[in-house]
C-alpha positions as CSV (number, residue, x, y, z in Angstrom):
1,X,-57.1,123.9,-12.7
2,X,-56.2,121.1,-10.1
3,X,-58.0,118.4,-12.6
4,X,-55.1,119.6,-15.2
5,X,-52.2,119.8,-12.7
6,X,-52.9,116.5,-11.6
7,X,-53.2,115.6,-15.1
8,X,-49.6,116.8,-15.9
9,X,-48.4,115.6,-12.7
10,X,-49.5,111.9,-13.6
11,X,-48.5,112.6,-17.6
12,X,-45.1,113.4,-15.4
13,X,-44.7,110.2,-13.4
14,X,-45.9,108.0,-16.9
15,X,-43.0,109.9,-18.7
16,X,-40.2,109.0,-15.3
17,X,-41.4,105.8,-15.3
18,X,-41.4,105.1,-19.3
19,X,-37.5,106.4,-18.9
20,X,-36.5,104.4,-16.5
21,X,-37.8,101.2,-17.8
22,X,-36.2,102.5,-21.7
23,X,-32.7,103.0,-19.3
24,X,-32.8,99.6,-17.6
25,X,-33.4,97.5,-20.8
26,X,-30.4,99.9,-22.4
27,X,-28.0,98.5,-19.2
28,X,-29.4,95.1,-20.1
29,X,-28.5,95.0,-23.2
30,X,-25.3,96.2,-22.6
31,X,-24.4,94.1,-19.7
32,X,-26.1,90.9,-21.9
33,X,-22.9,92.1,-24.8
34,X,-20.0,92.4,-22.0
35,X,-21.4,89.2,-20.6
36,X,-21.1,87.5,-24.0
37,X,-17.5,89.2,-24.5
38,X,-16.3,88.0,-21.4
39,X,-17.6,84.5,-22.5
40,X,-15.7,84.1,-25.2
41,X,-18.9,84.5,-27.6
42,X,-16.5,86.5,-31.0
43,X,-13.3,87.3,-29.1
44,X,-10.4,88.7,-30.9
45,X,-7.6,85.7,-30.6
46,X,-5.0,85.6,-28.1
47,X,-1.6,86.3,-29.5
48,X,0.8,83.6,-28.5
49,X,3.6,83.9,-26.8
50,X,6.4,82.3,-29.3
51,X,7.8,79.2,-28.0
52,X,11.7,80.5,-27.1
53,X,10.0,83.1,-25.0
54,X,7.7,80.6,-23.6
55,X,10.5,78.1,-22.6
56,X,12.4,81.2,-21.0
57,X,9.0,81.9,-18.7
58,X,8.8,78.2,-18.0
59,X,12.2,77.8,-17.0
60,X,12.9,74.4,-18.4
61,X,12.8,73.5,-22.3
62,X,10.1,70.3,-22.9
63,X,11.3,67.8,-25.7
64,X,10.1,64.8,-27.4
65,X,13.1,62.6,-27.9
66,X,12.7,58.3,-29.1
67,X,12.8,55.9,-25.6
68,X,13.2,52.9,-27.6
69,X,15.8,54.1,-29.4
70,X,19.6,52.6,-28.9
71,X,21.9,55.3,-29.9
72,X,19.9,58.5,-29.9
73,X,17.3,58.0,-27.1
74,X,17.0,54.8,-25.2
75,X,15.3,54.6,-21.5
76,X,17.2,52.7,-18.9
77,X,14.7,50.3,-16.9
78,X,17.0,49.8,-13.9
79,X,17.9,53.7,-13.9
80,X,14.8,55.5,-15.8
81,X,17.5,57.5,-17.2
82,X,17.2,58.4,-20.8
83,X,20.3,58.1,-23.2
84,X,21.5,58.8,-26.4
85,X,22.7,61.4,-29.1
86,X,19.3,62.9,-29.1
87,X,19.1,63.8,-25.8
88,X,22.6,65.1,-25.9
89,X,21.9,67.4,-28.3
90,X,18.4,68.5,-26.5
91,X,20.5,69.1,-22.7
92,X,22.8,71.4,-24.9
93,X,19.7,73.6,-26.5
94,X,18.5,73.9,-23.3
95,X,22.0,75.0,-21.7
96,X,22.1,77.4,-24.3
97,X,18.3,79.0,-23.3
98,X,18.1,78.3,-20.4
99,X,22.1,78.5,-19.1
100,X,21.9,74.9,-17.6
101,X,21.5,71.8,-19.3
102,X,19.6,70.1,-16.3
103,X,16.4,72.7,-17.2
104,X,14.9,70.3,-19.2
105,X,12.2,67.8,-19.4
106,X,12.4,64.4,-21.9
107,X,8.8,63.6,-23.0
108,X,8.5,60.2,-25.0
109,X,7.2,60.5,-28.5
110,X,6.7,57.9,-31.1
111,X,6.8,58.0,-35.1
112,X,3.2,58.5,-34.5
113,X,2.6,60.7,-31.9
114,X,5.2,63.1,-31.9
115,X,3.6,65.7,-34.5
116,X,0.2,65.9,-32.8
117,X,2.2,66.7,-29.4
118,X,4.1,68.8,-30.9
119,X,0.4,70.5,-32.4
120,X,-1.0,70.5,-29.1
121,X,1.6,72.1,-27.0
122,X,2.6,69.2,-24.8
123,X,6.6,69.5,-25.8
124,X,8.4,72.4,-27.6
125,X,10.4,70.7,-30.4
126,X,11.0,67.1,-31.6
127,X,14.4,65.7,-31.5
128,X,13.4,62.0,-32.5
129,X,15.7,61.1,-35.4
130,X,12.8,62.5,-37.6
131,X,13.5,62.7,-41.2
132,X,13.0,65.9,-42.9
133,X,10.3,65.4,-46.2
134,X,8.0,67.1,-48.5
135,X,5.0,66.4,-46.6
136,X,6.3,66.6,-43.3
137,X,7.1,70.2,-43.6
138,X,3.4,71.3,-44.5
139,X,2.8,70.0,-40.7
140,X,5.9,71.5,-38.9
141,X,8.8,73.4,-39.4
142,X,12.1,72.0,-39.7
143,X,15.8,73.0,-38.4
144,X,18.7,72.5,-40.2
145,X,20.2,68.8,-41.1
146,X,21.8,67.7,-37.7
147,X,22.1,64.0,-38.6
148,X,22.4,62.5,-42.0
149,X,21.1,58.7,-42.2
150,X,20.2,56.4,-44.5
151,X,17.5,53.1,-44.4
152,X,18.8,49.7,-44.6
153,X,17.7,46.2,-43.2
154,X,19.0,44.4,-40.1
155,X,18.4,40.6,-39.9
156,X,19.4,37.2,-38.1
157,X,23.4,36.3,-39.1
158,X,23.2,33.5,-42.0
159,X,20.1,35.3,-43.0
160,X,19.4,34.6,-47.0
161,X,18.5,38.3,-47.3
162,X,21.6,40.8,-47.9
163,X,19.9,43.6,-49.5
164,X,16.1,44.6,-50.3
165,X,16.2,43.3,-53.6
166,X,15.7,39.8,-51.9
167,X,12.6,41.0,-50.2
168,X,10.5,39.1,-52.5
169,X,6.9,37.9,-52.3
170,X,6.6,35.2,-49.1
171,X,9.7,37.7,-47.0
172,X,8.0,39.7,-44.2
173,X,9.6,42.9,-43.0
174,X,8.9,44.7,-39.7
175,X,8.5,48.7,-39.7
176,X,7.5,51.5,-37.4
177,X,4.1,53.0,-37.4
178,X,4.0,56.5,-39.1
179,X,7.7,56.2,-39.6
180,X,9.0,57.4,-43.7
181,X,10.3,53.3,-43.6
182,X,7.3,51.8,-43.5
183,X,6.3,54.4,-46.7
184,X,9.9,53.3,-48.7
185,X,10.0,49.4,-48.3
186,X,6.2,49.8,-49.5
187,X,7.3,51.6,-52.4
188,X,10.8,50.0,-53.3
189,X,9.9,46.2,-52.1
190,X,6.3,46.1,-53.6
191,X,6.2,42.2,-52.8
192,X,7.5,41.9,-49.4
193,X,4.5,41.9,-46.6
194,X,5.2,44.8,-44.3
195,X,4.2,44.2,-40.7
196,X,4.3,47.5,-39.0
197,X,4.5,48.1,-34.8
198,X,4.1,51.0,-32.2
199,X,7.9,51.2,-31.8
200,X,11.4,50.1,-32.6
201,X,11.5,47.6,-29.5
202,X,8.7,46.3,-30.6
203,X,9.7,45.9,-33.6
204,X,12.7,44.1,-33.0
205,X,11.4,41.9,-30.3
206,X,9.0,40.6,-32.8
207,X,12.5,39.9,-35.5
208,X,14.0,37.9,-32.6
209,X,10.8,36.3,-32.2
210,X,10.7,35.0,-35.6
211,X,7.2,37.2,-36.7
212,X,9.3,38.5,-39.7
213,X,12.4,38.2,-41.9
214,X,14.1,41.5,-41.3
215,X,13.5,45.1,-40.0
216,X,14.0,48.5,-41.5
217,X,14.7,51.5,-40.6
218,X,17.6,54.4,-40.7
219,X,21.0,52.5,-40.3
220,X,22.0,54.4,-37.3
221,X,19.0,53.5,-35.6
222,X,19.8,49.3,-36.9
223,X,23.5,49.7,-35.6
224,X,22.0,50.2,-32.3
225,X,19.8,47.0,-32.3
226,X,22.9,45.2,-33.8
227,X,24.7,46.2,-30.4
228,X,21.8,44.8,-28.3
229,X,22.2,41.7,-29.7
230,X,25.1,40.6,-31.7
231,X,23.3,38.0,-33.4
232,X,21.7,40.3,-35.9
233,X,23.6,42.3,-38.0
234,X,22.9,45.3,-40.8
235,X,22.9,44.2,-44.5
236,X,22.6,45.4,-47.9
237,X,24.4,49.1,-47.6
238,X,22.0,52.1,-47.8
239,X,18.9,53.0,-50.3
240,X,17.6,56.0,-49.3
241,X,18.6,59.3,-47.7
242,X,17.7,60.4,-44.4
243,X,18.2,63.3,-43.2
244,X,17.3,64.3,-39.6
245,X,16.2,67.7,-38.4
246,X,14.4,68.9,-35.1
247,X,10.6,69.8,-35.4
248,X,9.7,72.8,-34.3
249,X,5.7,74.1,-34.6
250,X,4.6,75.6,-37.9
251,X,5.1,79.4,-38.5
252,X,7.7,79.8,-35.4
253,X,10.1,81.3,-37.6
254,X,12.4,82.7,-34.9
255,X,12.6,79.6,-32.7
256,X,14.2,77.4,-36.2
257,X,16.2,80.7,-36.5
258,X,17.4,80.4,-32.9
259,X,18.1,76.6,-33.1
260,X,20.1,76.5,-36.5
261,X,22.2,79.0,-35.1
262,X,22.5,76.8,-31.6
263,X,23.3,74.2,-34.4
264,X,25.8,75.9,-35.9
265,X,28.0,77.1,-33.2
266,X,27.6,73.4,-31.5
267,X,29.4,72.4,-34.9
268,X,32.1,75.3,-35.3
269,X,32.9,74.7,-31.4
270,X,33.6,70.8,-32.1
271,X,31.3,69.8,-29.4
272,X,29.5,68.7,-32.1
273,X,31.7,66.2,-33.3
274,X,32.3,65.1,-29.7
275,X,29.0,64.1,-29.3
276,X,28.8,61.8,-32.3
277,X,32.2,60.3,-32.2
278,X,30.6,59.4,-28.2
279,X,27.7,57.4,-29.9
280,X,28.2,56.3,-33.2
281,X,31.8,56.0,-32.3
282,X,33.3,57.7,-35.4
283,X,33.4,61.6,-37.1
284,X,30.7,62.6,-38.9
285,X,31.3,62.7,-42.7
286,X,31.9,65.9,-43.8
């Protein structure tokens, strides 16, 4: 009788003790999964806060405006302020968020760079005299047309070239890396050599230089340069259409919503119109 109690009584512990171990490899096992979750292993993704909501939480609205850029976004050395129709336009988007136009920080972008900082969350819309096209908006989203342009040439005064169809094989133009000029005078001027640089100063450091026979870009942008130094001027009319809009990331339909509207009542309230007669020194065309 006692050899069979102490029979169940160790058949008893066995059993416990099976238990227990079957129990702690369950917790494993569970803790090893809320581990993983916690690491990231299959997590569900973030939603993302939209980017007006995320400039309201910030407090200050981040854009990517040209510093090269006479006209619409030029850096002063002596000052480090930034100046320009651009920039005008971006203090009034942010006045109109954020209630003041000082909440707001000017990031420098280039033809080149400007997209992928857009991508990467580094500014919250391009205002960079960017032209709107086909294969642009598969990468971004565009607003409305805020500035229409066009692409001409600027070269030396007494310069034998007054429009591209003297771009000719032995004439070297200068362009913009990543900019829709370098892609045209390619394309319209198939015998020309084009030279391309990181930026517009660049660019027209190198014309004065003598590394090329003329430059191209949108005519506003040329008018500028033709200010800085009066010894250049802008030839042969325009020969394609540019049309600018602000970039804005792919798929943020309410923030292009929100900023064609800002667009719009800039326009109807004529502060619009103040702003370009201030730099381009006449009324937009209707």
């Amino acid at each position: 009788m006692r050899k069979k109690a102490r029979r169940l009584l160790s058949l008893g512990i066995s059993l416990t003790l099976l238990l227990a171990v079957l129990a702690a490899c369950g917790t494993g096992a569970s803790g090893g999964g809320d581990e993983e979750r916690q690491q990231g292993a299959d997590p569900a993704p973030a939603a993302k806060a939209g980017t007006l909501e995320t400039i309201k939480q910030r407090g200050k609205l981040v854009a990517g405006v040209k510093f090269d850029t006479k006209l619409f976004g030029l850096k002063d050395p002596g000052s480090g302020q930034v100046e320009g129709f651009d920039i005008d336009i971006a203090k009034k988007l942010a006045g109109r968020i954020l209630g003041d136009e000082s909440n707001i920080e000017l990031k420098e972008v280039t033809s080149k760079t400007r997209i992928p900082m857009l991508d990467n969350g580094e500014i919250d819309i391009i205002i960079a005299t960017m032209t709107i096209n086909e294969e642009r908006k598969q990468q971004v989203d565009f607003s409305d047309v805020y500035f229409k342009a066009g692409q001409s040439l600027l070269v030396k005064k007494g310069s034998p070239i007054k429009s591209i169809a003297d771009l000719t094989k032995g004439t070297k133009v200068l362009a913009v890396k990543g900019s829709t000029s370098a892609v045209n005078i390619r394309e319209k001027a198939k015998e020309t050599t084009v030279l391309e640089f990181e930026n517009y100063q660049d660019a027209f450091t190198a014309l004065k230089a003598g590394q090329g026979d003329a430059l191209t870009t949108d005519n506003a942008i040329l008018y500028g340069m033709q200010q800085q130094d009066p010894a250049f001027e802008v030839v042969g009319g325009t020969f394609t259409d540019e049309p600018y809009g602000m970039a804005i990331r792919k798929g943020d339909a309410e923030f292009v919503s929100y900023v064609n509207d800002f667009l719009k009542e800039l326009k109807d309230s004529g502060e619009y119109d103040k702003i370009y007669e201030k730099w381009i020194g006449e009324k937009p065309a209707d």
